[in-house]
C-alpha positions in Angstrom: -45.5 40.5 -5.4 -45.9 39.3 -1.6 -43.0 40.0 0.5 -42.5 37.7 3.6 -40.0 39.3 6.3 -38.0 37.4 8.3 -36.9 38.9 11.9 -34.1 36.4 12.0 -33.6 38.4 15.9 -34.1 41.2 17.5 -30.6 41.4 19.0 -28.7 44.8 17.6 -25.4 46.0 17.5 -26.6 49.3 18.0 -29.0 51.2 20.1 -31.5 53.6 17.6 -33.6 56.4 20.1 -36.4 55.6 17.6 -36.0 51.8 17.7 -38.1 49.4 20.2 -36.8 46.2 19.5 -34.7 43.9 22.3 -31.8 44.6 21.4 -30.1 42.6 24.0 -32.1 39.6 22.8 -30.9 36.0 23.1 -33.8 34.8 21.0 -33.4 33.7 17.4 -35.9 31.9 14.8 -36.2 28.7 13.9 -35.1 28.6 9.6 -36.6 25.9 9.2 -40.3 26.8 10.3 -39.9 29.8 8.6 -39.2 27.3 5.3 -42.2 25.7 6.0 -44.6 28.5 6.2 -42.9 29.7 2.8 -43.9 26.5 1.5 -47.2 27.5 2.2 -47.3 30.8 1.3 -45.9 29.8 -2.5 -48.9 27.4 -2.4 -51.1 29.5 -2.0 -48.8 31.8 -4.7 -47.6 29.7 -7.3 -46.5 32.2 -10.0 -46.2 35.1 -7.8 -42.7 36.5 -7.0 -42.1 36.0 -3.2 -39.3 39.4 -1.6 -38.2 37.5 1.2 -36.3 40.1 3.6 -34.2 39.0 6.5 -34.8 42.2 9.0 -34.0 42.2 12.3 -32.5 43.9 14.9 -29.2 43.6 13.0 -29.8 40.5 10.7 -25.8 40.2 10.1 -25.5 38.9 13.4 -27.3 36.1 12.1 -25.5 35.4 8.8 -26.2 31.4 9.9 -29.4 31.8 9.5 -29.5 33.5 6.3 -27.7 31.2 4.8 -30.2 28.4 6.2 -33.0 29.9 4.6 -30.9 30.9 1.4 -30.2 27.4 0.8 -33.5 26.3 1.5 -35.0 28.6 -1.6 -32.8 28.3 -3.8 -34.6 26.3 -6.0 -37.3 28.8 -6.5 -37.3 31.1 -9.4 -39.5 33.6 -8.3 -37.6 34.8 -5.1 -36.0 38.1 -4.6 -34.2 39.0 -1.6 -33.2 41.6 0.8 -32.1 43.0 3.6 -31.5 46.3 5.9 -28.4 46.6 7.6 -26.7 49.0 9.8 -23.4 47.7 7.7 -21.0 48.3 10.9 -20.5 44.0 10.4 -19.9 43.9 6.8 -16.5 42.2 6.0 -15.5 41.5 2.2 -16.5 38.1 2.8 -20.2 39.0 3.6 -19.9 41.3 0.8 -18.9 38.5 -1.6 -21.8 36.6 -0.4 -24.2 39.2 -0.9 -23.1 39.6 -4.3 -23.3 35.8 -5.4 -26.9 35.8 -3.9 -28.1 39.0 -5.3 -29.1 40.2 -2.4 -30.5 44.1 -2.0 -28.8 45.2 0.7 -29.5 48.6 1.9 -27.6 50.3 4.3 -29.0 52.3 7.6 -27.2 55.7 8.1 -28.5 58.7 9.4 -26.0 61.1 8.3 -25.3 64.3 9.8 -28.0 62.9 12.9 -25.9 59.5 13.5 -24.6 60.0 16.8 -27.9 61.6 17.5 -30.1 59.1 16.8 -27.8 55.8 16.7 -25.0 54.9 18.8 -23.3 52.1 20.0 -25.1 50.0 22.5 -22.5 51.5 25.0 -23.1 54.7 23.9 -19.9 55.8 22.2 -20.5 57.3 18.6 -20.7 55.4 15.5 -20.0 58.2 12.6 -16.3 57.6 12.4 -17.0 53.9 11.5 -19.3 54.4 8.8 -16.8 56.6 7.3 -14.1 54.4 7.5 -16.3 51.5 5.5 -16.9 53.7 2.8 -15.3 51.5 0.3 -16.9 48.3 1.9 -20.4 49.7 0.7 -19.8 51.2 -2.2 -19.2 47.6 -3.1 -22.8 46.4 -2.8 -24.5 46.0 -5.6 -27.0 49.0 -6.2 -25.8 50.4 -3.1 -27.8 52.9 -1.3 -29.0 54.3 1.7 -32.0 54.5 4.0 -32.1 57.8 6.2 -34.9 57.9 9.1 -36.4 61.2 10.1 -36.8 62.5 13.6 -37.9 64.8 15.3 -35.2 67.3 16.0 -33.8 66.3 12.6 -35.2 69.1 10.3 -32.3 69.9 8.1 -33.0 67.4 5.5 -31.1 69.4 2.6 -28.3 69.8 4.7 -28.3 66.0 5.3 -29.1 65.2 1.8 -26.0 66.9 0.3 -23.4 65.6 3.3 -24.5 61.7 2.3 -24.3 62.2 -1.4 -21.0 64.0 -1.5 -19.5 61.8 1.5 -21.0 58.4 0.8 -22.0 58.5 -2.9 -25.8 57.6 -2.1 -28.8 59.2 -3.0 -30.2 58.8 0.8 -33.9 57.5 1.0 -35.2 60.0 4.0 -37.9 58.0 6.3 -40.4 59.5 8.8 -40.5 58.0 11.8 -44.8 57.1 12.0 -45.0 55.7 15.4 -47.9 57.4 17.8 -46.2 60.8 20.2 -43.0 61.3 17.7 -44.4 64.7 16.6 -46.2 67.1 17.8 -47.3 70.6 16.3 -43.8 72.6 16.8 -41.8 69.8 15.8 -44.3 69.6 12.3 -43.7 73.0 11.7 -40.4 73.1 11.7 -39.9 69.9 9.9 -42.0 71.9 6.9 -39.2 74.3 6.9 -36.7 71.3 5.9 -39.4 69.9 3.6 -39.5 73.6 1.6 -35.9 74.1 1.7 -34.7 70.5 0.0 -38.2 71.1 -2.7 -36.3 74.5 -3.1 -33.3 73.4 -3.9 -34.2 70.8 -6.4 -36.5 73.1 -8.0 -33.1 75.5 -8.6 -30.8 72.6 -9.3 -33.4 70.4 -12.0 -30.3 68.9 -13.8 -29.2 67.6 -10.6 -30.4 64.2 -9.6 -33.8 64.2 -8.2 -33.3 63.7 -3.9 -34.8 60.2 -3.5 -37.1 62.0 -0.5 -38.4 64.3 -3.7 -38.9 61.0 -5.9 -40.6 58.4 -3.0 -43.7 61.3 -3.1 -43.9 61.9 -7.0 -43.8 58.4 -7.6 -47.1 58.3 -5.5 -48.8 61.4 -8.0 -47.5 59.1 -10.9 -48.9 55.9 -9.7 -52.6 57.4 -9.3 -52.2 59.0 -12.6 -51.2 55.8 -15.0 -53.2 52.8 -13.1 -55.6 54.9 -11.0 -54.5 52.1 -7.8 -54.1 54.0 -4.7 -53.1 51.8 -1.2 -55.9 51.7 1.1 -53.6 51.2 3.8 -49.3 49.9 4.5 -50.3 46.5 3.3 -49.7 44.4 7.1 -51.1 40.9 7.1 -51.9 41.4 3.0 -49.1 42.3 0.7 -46.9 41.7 3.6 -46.5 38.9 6.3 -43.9 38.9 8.6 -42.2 35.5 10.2 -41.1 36.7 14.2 -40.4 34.6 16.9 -41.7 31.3 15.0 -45.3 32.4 13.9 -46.5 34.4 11.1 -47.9 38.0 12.0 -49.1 40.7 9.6 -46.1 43.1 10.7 -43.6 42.2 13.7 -45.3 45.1 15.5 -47.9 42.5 16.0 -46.4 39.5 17.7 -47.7 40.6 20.8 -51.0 41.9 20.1 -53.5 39.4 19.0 -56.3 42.3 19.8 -54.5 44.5 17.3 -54.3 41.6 14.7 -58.0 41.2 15.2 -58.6 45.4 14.9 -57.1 45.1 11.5 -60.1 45.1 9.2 -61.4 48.4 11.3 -58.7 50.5 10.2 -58.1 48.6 7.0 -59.4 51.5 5.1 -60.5 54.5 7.6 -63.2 57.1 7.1 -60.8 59.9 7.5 -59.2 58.8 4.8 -61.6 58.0 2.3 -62.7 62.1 2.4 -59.0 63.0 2.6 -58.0 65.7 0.2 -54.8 63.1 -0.9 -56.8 60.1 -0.3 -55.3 58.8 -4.1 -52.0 59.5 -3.6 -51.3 58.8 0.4 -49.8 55.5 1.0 -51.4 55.7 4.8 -48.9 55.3 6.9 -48.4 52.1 9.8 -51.7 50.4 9.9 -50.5 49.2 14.0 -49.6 52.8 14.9 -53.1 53.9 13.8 -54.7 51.0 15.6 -52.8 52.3 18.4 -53.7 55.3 17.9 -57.7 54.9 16.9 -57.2 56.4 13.8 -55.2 58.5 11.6 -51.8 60.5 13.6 -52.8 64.1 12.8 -49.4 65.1 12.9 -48.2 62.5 10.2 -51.2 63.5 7.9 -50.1 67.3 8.2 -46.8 66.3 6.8 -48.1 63.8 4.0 -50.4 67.0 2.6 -47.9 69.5 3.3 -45.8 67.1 1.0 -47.7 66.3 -1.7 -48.6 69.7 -1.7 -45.2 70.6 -2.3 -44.8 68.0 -5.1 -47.8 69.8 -7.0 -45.4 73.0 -6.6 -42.1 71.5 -8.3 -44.2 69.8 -11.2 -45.6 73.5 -11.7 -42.6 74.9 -11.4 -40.1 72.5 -13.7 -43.1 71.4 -16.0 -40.5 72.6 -19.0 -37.7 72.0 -17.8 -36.1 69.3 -20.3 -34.3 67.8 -17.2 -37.3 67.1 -15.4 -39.2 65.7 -18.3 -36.6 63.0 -18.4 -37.0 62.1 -15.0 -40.9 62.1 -15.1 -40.5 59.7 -18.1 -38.2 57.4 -16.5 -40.6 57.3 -13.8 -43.8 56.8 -15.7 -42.0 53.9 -17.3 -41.2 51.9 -14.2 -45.0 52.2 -13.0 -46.4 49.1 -12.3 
């Protein structure tokens, strides 16, 4: 599968501490040269599914658009589409229209760190309205939630349990890769969350497994049945990106045609190649490396400390008839 992102804009409704877009931007794409270079992506891919996902900023400001490009695919059966949100837009009307299109949408919430991390762009809080659209997204079809992790935000358990019991969501917790986030303190204590969720899993097996728990064992699992390991986050191969009318690898790249041309450098890194997880790390950003030369130390401590941690649960709940069931289910849906 290829997956060719759209960033409709980078105008946002809110203003995210770990986001760098323009939020304030006036800018939009053009749909119908994105259309064209899809064209010319499926001929290069005739029988290969195609994700295309409308990203932004907030790409509900942009429903026009969307539907543009909807219309202009929807000939083409081997399309799948998605689409983050921060949800605060949704109306049962866009709802409805997610649902005839079977689009994934996934909703951006940060729980317990909302009004930390993401406010409004005039810096009031935003918590109170995600509450009150509870309903609205428990409507979406497969409805779930992404979580992004930063530093200061260490109690991931904590966090785990308030979006499951408040929002019905299994939330998918994201670190934050960009160059400077973390430093050595920060890592440690981040650990400390990492143990404590691992912990509480490996107490509560019949539980369901914390999506955080399942993104890293899916990586074990994936090494183990088709011995594939990622060299690197797939920009400019697996994934192209469509932003402000021109193809990149990532959007991260729009600006940098020296980074576009570092890419095969850092494509698969030495440090990587002798690194004790080297078959199970998916590598991280492939532009914050560049950025940064190389591997981020400080994300690599996390990815072993994490992995390491996965070795400890499968240890641990090896006969547990709980956790078989989920290993199974897992092993089944490896590509």
């Amino acid at each position: 599968m290829k997956t060719f992102l759209v960033v409709l804009s980078e105008k946002c409704n809110l203003n995210c501490t770990y986001c760098n877009v323009d939020k304030w931007s006036k800018d939009t794409i053009d749909p119908y040269l994105y259309l064209a270079e899809f064209k010319k992506l499926r001929e290069l891919n005739p029988d290969e599914e195609i994700k295309i996902d409308f990203f932004g900023g907030e790409p509900l400001l942009q429903m026009d658009l969307i539907k543009i490009i909807i219309d202009g695919v929807k000939d083409d059966p081997n399309v799948t589409l998605s689409m983050p949100t921060n949800g605060l837009l949704l109306t049962d009307e866009i709802v409805d229209f997610i649902i005839e299109h079977k689009i994934d949408a996934s909703v951006s919430f940060d729980g317990l760190w909302q009004d930390r991390n993401r406010l409004q762009l005039n810096g009031k809080s935003t918590m109170q309205k995600y509450l009150d659209k509870r309903d609205l997204f428990k409507r979406l079809p497969h409805f779930h939630i992404h979580t992004m992790i930063y530093k200061g935000c260490y109690n991931l358990l904590e966090n785990h349990l308030f979006i499951r019991d408040n929002f019905g969501a299994n939330p998918g917790l994201t670190l934050v890769r960009d160059v400077g986030t973390w430093d050595h303190n920060s890592v440690q204590r981040l650990k400390v969350g990492i143990t404590e969720l691992f912990d509480w899993y490996i107490a509560n097996p019949h539980e369901e497994m914390p999506a955080f728990i399942t993104f890293y064992l899916r990586h074990f699992l994936n090494y183990q049945v088709t011995k594939y390991s990622k060299k690197n986050c797939g920009a400019g191969t697996s994934t192209l990106m469509f932003s402000e009318n021109k193809v990149v690898p990532c959007t991260r790249f729009k600006d940098s045609p020296e980074m576009i041309e570092a890419i095969p450098k850092y494509a698969q890194m030495p440090e990587c190649q002798s690194c004790e997880v080297q078959n199970y790390c998916e590598k991280g950003c492939l532009f914050e490396q560049i950025k940064n030369k190389g591997p981020i130390v400080e994300l690599c401590e996390i990815y072993k400390y994490t992995y390491k941690e996965v070795s400890r649960l499968t240890g641990e709940l090896r006969d547990d008839p709980h956790f078989k069931q989920q290993l199974l289910r897992e092993i089944e849906n490896v590509n």
